[in-house]
C-alpha positions in Angstrom: -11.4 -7.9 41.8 -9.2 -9.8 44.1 -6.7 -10.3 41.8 -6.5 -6.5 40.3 -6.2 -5.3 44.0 -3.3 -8.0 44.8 -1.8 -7.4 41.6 -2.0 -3.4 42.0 -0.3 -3.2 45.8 1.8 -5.7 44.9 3.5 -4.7 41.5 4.0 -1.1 43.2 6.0 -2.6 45.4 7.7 -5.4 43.1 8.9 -2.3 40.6 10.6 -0.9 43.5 12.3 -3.9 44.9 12.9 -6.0 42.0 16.5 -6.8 42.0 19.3 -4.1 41.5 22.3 -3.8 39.2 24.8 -5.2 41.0 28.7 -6.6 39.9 28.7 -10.1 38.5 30.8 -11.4 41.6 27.7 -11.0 43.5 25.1 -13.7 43.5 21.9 -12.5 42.0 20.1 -13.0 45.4 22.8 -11.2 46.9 22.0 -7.7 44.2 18.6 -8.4 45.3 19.1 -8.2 49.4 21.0 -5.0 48.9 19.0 -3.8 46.9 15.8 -4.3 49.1 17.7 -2.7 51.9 18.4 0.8 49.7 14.3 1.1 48.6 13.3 0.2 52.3 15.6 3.0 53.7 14.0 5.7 50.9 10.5 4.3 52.0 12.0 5.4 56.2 12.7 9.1 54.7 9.0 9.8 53.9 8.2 8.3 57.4 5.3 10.8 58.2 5.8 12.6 54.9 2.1 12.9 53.2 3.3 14.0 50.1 0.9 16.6 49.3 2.4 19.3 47.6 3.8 18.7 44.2 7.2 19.5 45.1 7.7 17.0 47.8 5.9 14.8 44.8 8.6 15.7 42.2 11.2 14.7 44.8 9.8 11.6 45.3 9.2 10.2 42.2 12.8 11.6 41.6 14.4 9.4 43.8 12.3 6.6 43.0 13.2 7.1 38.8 16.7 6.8 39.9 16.5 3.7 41.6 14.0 1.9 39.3 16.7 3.5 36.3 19.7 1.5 38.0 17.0 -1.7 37.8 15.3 -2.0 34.5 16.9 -2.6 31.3 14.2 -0.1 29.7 15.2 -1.1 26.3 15.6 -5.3 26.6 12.0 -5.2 28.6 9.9 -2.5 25.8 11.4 -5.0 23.2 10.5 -7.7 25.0 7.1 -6.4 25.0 6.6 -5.9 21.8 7.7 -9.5 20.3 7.9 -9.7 16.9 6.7 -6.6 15.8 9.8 -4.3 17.8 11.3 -5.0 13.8 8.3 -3.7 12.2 9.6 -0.2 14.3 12.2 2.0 13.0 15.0 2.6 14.9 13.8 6.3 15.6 10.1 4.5 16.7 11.9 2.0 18.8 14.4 4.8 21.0 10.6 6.7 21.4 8.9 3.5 22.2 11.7 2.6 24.7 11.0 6.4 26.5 7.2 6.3 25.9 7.2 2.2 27.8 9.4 3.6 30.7 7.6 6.1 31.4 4.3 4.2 31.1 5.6 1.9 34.3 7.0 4.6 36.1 4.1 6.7 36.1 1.4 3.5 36.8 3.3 2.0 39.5 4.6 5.3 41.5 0.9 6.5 41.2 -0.2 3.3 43.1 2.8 3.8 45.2 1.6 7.0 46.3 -1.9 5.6 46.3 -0.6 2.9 49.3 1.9 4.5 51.4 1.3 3.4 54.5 1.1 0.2 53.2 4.4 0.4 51.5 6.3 1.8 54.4 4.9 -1.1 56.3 6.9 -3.7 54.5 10.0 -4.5 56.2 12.4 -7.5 55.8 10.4 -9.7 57.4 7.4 -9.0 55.0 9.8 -10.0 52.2 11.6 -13.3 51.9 13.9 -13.9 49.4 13.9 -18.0 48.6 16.6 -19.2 46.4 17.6 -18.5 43.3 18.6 -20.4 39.7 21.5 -19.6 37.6 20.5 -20.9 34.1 23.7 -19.3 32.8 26.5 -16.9 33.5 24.4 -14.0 32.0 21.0 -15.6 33.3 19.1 -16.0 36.1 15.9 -16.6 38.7 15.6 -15.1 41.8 12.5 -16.7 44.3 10.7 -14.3 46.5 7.5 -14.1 48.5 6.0 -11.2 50.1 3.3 -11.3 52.9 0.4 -9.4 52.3 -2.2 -9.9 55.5 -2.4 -13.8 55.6 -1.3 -14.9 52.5 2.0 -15.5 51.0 2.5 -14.1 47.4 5.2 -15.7 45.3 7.5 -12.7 43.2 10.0 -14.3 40.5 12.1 -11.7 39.5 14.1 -12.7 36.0 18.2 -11.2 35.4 20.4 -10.6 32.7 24.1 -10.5 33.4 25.2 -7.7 30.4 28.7 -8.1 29.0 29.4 -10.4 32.3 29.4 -7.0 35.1 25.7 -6.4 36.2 22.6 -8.1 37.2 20.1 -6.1 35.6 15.7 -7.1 36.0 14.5 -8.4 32.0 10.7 -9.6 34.1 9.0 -9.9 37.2 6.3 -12.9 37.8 3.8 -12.5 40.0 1.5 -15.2 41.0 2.8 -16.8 37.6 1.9 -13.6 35.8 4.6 -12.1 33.9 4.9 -8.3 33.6 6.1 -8.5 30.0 3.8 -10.8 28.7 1.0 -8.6 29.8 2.2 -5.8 28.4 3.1 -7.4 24.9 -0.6 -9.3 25.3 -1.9 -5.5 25.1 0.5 -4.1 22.3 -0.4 -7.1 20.3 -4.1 -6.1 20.7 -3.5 -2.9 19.3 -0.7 -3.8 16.5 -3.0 -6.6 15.0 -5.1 -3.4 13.8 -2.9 -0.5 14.2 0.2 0.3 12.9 4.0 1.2 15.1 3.2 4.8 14.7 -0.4 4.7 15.8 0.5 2.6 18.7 3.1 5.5 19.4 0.4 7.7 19.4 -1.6 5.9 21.5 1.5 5.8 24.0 1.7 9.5 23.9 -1.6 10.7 24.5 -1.8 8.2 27.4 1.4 9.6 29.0 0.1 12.9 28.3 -2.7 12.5 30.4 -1.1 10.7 33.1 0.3 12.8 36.2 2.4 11.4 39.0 -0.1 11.5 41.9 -2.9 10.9 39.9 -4.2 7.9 39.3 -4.9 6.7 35.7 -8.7 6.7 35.0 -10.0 3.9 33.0 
């Protein structure tokens, strides 16, 4: 139980301050401090804002969807997730896999997000430390984060790609250890090892369909 409720206020937060896209001449820990400072000012316009008419809902989640779209690499991370089987998928099942998968993490995390506001709009720079980072390569790299939640310290990796030498683009986040990716593919896997890419599509659907922003996901 511990680890679901770390995991859950944590990763709402991770998704929305995992590093941005930045230009190549900037150090990947650099995209990332900039990039904390944009989400943390979005978090300030809501300050008192209870979000409790869909419209103000829509908004949010708007501006949130743009930001997390400047972030992810949608289509590197659902491939990712997938493993080996993203070339049992057509290329028509892999662009709708690719929308169904970023959907599925926008609507999850911005759910908890609205779930935890206060909490959220808590966290200021002092709550999260960026460490050091690791340049593996001129197109990869590691950048070392905690964040304080009450008395403990929780350590967030976040993992970049450098595309065509210009931006520093999020591939995984780590949390505790726990990659975001490898839970994911650990659950496609479940379901391709019986199913095949266009049930699993299915599946994606029908959960999406069910899903609203601002209301949780029941399991």
């Amino acid at each position: 139980m511990r680890k679901k409720l770390g995991w859950g206020l944590v990763l709402l937060v991770v998704v929305l301050l995992i590093p941005g896209t930045g230009m190549a001449k900037e150090s990947p820990q650099e995209a990332v401090d900039s990039y904390v400072q944009k989400v943390l000012q979005t978090f300030r316009q809501y300050e008192g804002t209870e979000l409790d008419t869909p419209e103000k809902r829509k908004e949010f989640k708007e501006k949130l969807s743009c930001i997390a779209g400047e972030v992810f690499d949608y289509r590197i991370m659902a491939r990712m997730s997938l493993g080996q089987y993203w070339r049992d998928f057509s290329g028509e099942q892999q662009q709708e896999f690719v929308q169904l998968f970023r959907r599925l993490i926008e609507t999850n995390y911005f759910n908890k997000l609205l779930e935890n506001m206060k909490e959220v709009k808590a966290y200021s720079r002092d709550t999260i430390v960026l460490t050091d980072q690791i340049v593996f390569s001129s197109s990869k790299a590691e950048v070392r984060s905690y964040i304080r939640l009450q008395e403990k310290k929780i350590p967030v990796n976040y993992r970049l790609l450098s595309r065509s030498g210009e931006k520093w683009g999020v591939y995984d986040v780590r949390v505790e250890g726990v990659s975001l990716i490898q839970n994911y593919r650990s659950q496609f896997r479940d379901i391709l090892n019986q199913k095949s890419p266009q049930e699993l599509l299915e599946v994606l659907r029908r959960k999406v369909r069910k899903q609203k922003i601002g209301q949780p996901e029941k399991s």
